[in-house]
N, C-alpha and C positions, 0 to 999 in steps of 0.2 A: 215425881214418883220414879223409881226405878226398880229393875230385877237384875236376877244375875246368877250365875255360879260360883261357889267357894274355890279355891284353890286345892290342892293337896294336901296344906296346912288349915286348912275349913276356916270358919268366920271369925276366929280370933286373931289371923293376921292379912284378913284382908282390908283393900281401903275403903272398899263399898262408893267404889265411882258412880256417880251420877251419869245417865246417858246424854246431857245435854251439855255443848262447848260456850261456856263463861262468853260472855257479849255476842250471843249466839240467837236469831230465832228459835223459838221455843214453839214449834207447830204443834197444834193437837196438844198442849199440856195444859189447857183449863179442861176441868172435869167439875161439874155439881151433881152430885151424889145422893140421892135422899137417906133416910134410916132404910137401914137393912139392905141399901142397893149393890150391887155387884159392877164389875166392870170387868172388862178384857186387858190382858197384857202382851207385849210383843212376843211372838213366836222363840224359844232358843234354840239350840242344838246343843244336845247333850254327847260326845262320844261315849262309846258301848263300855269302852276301857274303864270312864269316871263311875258309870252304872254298874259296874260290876266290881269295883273298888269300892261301894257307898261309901264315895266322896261326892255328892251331889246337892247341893244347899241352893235352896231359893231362898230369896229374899228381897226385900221393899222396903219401902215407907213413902208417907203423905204428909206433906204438909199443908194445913189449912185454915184458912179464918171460921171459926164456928158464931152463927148470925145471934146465936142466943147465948154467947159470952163476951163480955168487952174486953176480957183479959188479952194479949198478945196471940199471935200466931199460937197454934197449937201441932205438934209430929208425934204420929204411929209408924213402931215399925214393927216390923213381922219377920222371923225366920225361921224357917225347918228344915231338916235332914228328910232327904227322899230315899225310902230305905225298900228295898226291892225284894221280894216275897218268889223266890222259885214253886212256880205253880207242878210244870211239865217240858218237856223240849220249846213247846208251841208256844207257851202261858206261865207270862208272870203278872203277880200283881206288885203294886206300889203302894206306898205308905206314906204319910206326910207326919212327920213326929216334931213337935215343936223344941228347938235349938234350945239351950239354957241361955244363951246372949241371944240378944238384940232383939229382942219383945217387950214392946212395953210402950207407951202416948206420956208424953211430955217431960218431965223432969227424970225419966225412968231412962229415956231414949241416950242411944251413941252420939249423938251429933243435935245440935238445935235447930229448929227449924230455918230454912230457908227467909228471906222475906219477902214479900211479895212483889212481885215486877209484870206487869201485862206486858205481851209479849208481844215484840214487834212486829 
């Protein structure tokens, strides 16, 4: 799974790198997840410049074996525009609007799933 920030040029020319280095340990990247379960993602830094540009796109995806399909690996991914609301001097609020690219689980998806490797 990874996250990240778009570019200047937002999700359609980015490569959407993976945080992890190819023959690399992969610490902390098994997750089991029940229905409906949440999980945490790494901390980012945004500069105030990209926030005030809404140029700011998160994004992810998962790849995983589902126990109650025997088809292949299956991948979700997710993205949206974080579009920032001037409250007052003090107070803003944030908005999460779902990207027209790169949403969608399996044959919908940028990229095909990974395949699975336990991690050294």
């Amino acid at each position: 799974m990874a996250q990240g920030l778009g570019g200047n040029d937002g999700p359609e020319t980015t490569n959407f790198e993976d945080k992890w280095t190819t023959g690399q340990p992969h610490i902390q990247s098994q997750l089991a997840l029940g229905p409906k379960g949440t999980t945490l993602l790494d901390a980012v830094e945004i500069p105030i410049s990209s926030i005030a540009a809404q140029r700011v796109f998160i994004w992810g995806w998962a790849d995983y074996d589902d126990i109650f399909d025997a088809t292949p690996r299956h991948r979700t991914e997710f993205c949206c525009r974080v579009v920032v609301i001037p409250q007052n001097p003090a107070q803003m609020m944030v908005r999460f609007e779902t990207y027209r690219m790169h949403n969608g689980y399996d044959d919908d998806c940028f990229r095909e799933p990974s395949p699975y490797a336990q991690p050294v």
